[in-house]
N, C-alpha and C positions, 0 to 999 in steps of 0.2 A: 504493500500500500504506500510504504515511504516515496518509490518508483513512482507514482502516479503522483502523491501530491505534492510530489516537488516539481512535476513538470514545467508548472506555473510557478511563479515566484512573484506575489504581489505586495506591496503596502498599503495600497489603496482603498481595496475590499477585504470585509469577514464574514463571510455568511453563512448559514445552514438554516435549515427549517424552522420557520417563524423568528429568523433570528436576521439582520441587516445590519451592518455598520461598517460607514465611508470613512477612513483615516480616523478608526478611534470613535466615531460620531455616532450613533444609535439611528439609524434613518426618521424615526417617531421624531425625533430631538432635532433636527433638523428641518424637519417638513410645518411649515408655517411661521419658524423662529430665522430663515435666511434666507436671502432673494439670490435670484438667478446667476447674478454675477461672483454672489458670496460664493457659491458653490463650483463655480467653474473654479476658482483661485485657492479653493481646498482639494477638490480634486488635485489638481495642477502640485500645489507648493504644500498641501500637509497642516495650514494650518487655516484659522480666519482672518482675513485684512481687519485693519482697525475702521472705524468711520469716513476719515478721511480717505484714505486705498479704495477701501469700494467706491468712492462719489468720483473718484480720478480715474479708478478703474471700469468704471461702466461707463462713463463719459466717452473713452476710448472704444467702448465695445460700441455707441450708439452711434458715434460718428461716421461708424464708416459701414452702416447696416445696407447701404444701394447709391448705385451709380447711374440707374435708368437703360436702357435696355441697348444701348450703345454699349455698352459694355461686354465683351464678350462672353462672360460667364451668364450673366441675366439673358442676353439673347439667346446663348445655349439652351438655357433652362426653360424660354417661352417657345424656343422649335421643339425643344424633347416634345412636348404636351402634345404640339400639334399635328404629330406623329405617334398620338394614342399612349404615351407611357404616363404613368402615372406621377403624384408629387414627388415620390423618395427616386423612383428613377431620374427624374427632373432636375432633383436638388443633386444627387451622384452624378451626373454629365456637365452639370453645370461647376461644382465645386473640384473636380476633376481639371480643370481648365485654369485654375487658380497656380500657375505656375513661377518660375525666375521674372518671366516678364509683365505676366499678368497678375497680379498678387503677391508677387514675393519683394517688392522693393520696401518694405515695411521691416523685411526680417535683412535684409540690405543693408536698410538705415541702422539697425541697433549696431550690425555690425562694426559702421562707418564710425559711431559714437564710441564703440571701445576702441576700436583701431586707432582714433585723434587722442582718446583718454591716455592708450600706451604708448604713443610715440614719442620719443625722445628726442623733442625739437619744436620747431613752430606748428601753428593749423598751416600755412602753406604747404610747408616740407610734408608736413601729414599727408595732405591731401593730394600732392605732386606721387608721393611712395604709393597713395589709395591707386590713382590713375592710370600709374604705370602696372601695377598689377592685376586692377580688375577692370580701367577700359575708361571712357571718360566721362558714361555720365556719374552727374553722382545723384545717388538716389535721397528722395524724402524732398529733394525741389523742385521749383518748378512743374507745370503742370501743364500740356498740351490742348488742354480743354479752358479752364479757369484761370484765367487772363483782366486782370496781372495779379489777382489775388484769390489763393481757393478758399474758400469761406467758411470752410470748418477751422483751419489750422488755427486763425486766430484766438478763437473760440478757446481750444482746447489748450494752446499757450499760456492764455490768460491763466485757463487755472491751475496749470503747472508753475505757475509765480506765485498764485493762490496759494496754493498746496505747499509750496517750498518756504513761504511768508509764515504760515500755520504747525513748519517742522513734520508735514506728512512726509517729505522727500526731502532729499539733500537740496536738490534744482542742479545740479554738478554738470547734468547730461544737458539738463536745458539751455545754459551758459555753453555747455559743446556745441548744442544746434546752433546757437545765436549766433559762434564763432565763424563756424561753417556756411553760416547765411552770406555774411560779412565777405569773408575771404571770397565765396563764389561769385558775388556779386563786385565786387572789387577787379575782380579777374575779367568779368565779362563787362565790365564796363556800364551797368543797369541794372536794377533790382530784380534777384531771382527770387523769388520769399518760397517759406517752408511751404509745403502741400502735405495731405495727409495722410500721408504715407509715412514722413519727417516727426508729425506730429503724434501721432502715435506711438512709433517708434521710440520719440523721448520719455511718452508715458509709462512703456513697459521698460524702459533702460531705465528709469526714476523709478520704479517697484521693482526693480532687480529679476525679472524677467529676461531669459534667456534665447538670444537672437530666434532660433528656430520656433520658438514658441509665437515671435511676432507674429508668424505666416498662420501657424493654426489657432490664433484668437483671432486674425481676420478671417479666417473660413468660418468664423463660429458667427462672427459678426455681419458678413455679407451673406451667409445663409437665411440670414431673416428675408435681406429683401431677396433674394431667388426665392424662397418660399411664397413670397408675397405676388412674385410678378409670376409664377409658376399657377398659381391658385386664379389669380387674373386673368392669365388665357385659358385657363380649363375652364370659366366662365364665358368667356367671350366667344369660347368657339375657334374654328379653324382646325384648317388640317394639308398639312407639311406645308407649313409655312419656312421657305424658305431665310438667308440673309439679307435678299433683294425680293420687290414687287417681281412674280414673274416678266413683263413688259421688261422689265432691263435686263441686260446681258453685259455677261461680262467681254473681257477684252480678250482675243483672242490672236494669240502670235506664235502657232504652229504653221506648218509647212501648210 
């Protein structure tokens, strides 16, 4: 029997028959004593944030719950439907799509923030060493859509000074972003300001959250709105709905 129950090796779950509990936690004792967010950060880290952590920590998870259907994971998620699969399929093709490029500049940016934290030398030199090793954009600015300012990041700034003002957070990472804002803009000659990707990122680098973890608290986060925009064309109807109105065509440059 040792053989079997050691196959798994958990912290996080205890359970047997009539019996439940999450890190320690009795699930009864949990269930109406802690919100949504309380519980993803116990799962995750073992224990519960303080007041402050959950208000900075769901701030993060709410900001960046939909992007509108321009987005390739949400589009994904409104063709699944229109192609008969249901919401959890929906939400698995669309969250599936959450990659380096589409999703992952968030677990990018923590990166970028311990990389300037370790460097042994300026933010320039930092970010000259970032460039030449992973390429030149740099992630958490700028924004190809939201021009010249994305509208969440301020938001979530403000209260990362809040928070830092209040002793929830050091602000240590947020002075790294601010650095990084500076220097990039400096360089390009025009204001590139944080986007939220940046903004977040400082959030879970100030709760000492670990880069890779950025990317799946934003699947956790953008899953609302795929849920939301999934459940919207299962309402509305349609069927295989393509990326385009059939009427347009793409371009084609074969033989």
């Amino acid at each position: 029997m040792s053989d079997v129950s050691d196959w798994w090796r958990t912290a996080i779950i205890d359970m047997e028959p009539g019996r439940i509990a999450l890190r320690g936690h009795p699930i009864e004792d949990l269930i109406g004593h802690v919100t949504f967010p309380q519980m993803i950060w116990l799962m995750l880290r073992g224990d519960l944030p303080t007041e402050g952590q959950t208000r900075l920590f769901e701030a993060a998870l709410v900001s960046a719950v939909d992007h509108g259907p321009q987005a390739p994971s949400i589009a994904a998620a409104r063709m699944a439907v229109t192609c008969g699969l249901p919401l959890n399929n929906a939400m698995a093709s669309a969250v599936n799509m959450l990659g380096d490029v589409h999703g992952g500049a968030g677990e990018q940016a923590v990166e970028l923030y311990h990389h300037v934290d370790r460097y042994d030398g300026s933010i320039g030199a930092a970010l000259t060493a970032w460039t030449a090793a992973r390429g030149r954009i740099i992630p958490g600015f700028g924004h190809r859509f939201h021009k010249p300012i994305d509208p969440r990041a301020p938001r979530l700034m403000a209260l990362v000074h809040e928070a830092a003002g209040a002793d929830v957070v050091s602000g240590h990472f947020a002075d790294i972003a601010d650095a990084i804002g500076e220097e990039i803009s400096a360089r390009k000659g025009t204001v590139l300001p944080m986007n939220i990707d940046g903004a977040t990122a400082m959030i879970y680098a100030e709760l000492g959250f670990e880069a890779p973890l950025a990317r799946g608290l934003f699947c956790l986060s953008r899953s609302v709105g795929i849920l939301a925009h999934a459940w919207e064309q299962q309402q509305q109807g349609g069927r295989n709905k393509g990326p385009t109105p059939p009427a347009y065509r793409w371009t084609y440059d074969g033989p």
